[in-house]
C-alpha positions as CSV (number, residue, x, y, z in Angstrom):
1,X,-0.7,-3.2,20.2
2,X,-1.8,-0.1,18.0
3,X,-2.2,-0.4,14.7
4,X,-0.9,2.0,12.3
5,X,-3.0,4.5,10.6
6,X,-3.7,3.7,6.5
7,X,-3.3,6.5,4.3
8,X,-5.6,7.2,0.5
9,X,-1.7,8.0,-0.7
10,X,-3.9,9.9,-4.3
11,X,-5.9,11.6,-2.1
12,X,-2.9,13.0,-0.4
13,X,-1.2,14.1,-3.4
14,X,1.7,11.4,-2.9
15,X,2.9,9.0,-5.4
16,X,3.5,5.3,-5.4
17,X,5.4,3.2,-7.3
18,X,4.5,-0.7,-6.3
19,X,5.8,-3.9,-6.2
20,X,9.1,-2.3,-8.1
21,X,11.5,-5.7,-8.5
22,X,14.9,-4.3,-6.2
23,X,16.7,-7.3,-6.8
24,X,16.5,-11.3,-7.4
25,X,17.7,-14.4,-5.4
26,X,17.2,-18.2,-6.0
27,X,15.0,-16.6,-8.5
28,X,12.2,-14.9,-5.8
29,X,11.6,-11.2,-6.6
30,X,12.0,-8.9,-3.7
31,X,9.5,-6.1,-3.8
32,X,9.5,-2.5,-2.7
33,X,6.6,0.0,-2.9
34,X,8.3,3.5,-3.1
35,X,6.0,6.3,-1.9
36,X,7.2,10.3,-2.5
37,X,6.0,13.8,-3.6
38,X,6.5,13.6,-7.4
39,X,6.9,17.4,-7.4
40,X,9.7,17.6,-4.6
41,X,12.1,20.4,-6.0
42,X,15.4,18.7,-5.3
43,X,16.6,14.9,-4.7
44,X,14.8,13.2,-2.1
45,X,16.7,11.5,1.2
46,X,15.1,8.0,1.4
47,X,14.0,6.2,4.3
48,X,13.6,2.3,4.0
49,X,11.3,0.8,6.1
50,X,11.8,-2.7,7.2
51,X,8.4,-4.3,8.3
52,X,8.3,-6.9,11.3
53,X,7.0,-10.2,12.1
54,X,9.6,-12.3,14.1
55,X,11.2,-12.9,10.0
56,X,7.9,-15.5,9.4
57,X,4.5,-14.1,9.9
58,X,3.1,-14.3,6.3
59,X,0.5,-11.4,7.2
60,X,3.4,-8.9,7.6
61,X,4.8,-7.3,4.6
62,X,5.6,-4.1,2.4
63,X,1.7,-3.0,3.1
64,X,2.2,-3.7,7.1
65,X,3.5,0.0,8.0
66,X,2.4,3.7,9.2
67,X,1.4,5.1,6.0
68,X,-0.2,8.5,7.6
69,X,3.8,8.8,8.7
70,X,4.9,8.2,5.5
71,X,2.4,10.7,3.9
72,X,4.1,13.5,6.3
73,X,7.6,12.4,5.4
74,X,7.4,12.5,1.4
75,X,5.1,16.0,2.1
76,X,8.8,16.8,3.9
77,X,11.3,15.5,1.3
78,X,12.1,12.0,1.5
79,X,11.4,9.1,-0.3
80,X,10.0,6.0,1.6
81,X,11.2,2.7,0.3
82,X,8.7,-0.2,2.5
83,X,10.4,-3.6,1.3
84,X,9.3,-7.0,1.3
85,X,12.5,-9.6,2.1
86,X,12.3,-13.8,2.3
87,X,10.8,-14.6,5.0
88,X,13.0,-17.2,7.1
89,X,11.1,-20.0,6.3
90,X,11.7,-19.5,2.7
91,X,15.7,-18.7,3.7
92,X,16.7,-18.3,7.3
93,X,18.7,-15.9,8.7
94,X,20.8,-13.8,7.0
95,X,18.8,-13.6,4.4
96,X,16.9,-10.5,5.5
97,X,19.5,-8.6,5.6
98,X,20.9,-9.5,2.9
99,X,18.0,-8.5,1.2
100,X,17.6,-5.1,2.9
101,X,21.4,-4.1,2.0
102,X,20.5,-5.7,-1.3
103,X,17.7,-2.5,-1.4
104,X,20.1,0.2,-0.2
105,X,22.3,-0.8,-3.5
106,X,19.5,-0.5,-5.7
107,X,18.0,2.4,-4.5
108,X,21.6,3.7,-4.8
109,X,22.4,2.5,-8.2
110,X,19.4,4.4,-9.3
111,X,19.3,7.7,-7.5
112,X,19.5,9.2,-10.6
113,X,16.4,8.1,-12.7
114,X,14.5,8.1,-9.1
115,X,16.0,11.5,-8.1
116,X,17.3,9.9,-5.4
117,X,19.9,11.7,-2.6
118,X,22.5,8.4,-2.4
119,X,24.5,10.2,-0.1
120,X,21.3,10.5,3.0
121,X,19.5,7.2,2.8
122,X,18.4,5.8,6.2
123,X,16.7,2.9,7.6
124,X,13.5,2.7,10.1
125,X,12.5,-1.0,11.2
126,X,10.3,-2.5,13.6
127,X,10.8,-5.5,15.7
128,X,12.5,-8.2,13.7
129,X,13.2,-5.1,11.4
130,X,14.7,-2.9,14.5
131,X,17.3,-5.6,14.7
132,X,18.3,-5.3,11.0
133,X,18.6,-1.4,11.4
134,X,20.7,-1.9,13.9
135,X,22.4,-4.5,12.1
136,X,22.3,-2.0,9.1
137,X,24.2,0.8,11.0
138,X,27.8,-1.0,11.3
139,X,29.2,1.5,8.5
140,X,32.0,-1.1,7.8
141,X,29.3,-3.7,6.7
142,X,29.3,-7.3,8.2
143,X,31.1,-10.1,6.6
144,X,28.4,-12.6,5.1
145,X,26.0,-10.4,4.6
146,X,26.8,-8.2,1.9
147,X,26.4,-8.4,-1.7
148,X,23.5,-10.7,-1.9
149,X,20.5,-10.3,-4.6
150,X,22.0,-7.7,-7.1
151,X,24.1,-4.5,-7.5
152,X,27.3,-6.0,-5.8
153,X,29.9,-3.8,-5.4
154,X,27.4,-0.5,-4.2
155,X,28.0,0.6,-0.8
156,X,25.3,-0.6,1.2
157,X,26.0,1.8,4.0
158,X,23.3,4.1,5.6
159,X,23.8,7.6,7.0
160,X,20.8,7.2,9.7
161,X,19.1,3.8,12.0
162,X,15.9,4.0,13.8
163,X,14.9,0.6,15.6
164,X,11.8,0.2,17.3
165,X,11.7,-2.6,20.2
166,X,14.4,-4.1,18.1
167,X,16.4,-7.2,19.4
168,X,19.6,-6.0,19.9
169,X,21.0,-9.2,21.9
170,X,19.1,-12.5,20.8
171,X,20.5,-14.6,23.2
172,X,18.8,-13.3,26.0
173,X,15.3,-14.3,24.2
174,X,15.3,-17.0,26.5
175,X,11.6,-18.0,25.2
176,X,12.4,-17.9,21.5
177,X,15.7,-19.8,21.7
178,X,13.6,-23.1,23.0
179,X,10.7,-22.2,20.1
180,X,9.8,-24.8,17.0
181,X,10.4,-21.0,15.4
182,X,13.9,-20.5,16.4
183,X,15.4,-23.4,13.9
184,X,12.9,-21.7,11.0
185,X,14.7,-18.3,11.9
186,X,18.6,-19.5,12.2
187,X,18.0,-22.6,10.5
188,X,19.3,-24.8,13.2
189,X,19.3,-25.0,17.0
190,X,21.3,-22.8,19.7
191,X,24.4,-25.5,19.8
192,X,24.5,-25.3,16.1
193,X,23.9,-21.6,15.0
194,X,25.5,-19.8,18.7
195,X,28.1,-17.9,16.5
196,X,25.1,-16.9,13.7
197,X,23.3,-15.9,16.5
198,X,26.2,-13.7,18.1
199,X,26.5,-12.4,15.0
200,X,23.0,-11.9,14.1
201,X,22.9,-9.5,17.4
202,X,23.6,-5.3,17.0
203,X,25.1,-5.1,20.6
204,X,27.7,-7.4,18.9
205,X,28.9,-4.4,17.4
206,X,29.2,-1.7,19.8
207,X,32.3,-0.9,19.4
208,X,32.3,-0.1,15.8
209,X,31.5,2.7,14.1
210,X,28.0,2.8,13.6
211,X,25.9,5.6,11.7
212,X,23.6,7.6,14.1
213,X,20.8,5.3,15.5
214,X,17.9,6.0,17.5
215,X,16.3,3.4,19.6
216,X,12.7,3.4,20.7
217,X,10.7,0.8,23.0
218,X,8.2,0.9,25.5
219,X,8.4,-0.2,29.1
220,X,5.3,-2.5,28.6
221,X,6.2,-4.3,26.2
222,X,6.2,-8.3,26.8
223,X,8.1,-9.2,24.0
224,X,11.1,-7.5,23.5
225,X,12.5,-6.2,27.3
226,X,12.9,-2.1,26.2
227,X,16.2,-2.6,28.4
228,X,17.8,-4.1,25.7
229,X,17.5,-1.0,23.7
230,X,18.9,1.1,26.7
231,X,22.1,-1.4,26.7
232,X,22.9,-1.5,23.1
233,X,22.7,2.6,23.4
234,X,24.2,2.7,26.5
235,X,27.5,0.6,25.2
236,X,27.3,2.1,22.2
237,X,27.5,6.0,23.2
238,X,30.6,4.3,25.5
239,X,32.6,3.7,22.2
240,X,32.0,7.1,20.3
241,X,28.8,6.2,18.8
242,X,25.8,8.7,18.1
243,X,23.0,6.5,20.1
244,X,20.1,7.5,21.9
245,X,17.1,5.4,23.0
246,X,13.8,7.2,23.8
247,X,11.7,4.8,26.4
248,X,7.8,4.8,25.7
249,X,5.6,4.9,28.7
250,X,3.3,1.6,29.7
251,X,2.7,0.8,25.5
252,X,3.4,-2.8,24.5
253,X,4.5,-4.3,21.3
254,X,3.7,-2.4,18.5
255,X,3.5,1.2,16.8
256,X,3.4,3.5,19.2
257,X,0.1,6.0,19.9
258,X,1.4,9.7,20.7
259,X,2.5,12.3,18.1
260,X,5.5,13.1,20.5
261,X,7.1,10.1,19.6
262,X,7.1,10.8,15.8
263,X,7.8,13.9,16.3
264,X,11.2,12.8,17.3
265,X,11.7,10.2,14.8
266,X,10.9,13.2,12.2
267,X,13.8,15.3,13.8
268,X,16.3,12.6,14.0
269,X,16.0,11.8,10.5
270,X,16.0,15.0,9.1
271,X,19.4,15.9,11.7
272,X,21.3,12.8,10.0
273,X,19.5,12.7,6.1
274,X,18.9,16.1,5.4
275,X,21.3,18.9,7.7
């Protein structure tokens, strides 16, 4: 697995704003650090990013993300939002998503003070988080997990998904659905959370509209099978929908080592968030 590069965000000339409070529920505070170019001349597109960490591991949060990346994409425009959500053994599944929506609204509700563009705000997760961007991209929303943690009533929708090695069809984890960690995640065995799980899977939703979504995994990766990001696109382009999947070379689980590969991520999010 390669690690991702830190940044000296000062040193750079980039601003952070940390641990900003983007909402509240069962009175935890959910946590964003928001990283931009203070002296970008117009509003900024923004670009959540939703850590991984199979929704438990304590040692992945907000701070677990590419932050040379990020440093390139404010120098380019954008704000970066990197959020913290409950962790599943704090509140299973949906809470994540819940709280990620929940940061959509926010950032939303204050593009204005922020200098914020509401209208081009996308979503780049990894892992675990891959699933909720593609969760994320089903522009009518998903019943249950909306309106959760604060600003109900804001859309919640993005303009933009990029998933890497998301889980895009949890039922065919075959390991995980007989793991101790599966009940912490769904909050109850297979025979009791199937339709959670069904719904907690992006290929679920194929053939709605979904925003334009790019999905990225590597052929040597042991945890999550790249194929299942070539289905979900696959199906997905087979109803209408703006999906491409880019397939990394013998790299396993983790951020990915090859300035080609950001490279694309750069021009897919500037096609959908700033064209």
């Amino acid at each position: 697995m390669y690690r991702p590069e830190t940044a000296d965000f000062p040193m750079e000339g980039i601003s952070v704003i940390t641990g900003l409070e983007y909402g509240r529920t069962d009175n935890i505070p959910l946590l964003m650090d928001c990283i931009f170019d203070v002296n970008a001349k117009k509003p900024m597109p923004v670009i959540v990013w939703v850590h991984g960490g199979g929704f438990t591991e304590v040692e992945c949060t907000r701070l677990s993300r590419p932050e040379r990346r990020f440093v390139e994409l404010a120098k380019s425009g954008y704000l970066i939002a990197s959020i913290d959500y409950r962790l599943a053994q704090i509140k299973p599944f949906p809470a994540q998503i819940q709280d990620c929506k929940c940061a959509v609204r926010f950032l939303r509700s204050h593009a204005g003070e922020m200098r914020i563009d509401a209208d081009h705000i996308g979503v780049w997760g990894e892992s675990c988080g891959g699933q909720v961007a593609g969760l994320m991209a089903v522009e009518k929303g998903i019943e249950g997990f909306e309106d959760i943690g604060g600003w109900e009533g804001v859309s919640s929708k993005i303009q933009a998904a990029c998933a890497w090695y998301g889980g895009f069809n949890i039922l065919q984890f075959t390991n995980l659905l007989q793991d101790e960690r599966f009940i912490t995640i769904y909050g109850g065995t297979l025979e009791e959370k199937r339709d959670l799980v069904i719904k907690a899977s992006p290929i679920t939703y194929v053939s709605e509209n979904l925003c334009p979504i790019l999905a990225m995994c590597s052929d040597g990766d042991i945890r999550v099978p790249y194929s299942q990001s070539v289905e979900f696109c696959k199906a997905a382009r087979a109803h209408g929908n703006d999906a491409s999947e880019i397939t990394v070379p013998s790299q396993g689980h983790g951020y990915f080592e090859g300035e080609t590969y950001y490279q694309e991520i750069y021009k897919f999010f500037d096609k959908h968030l700033k064209e």
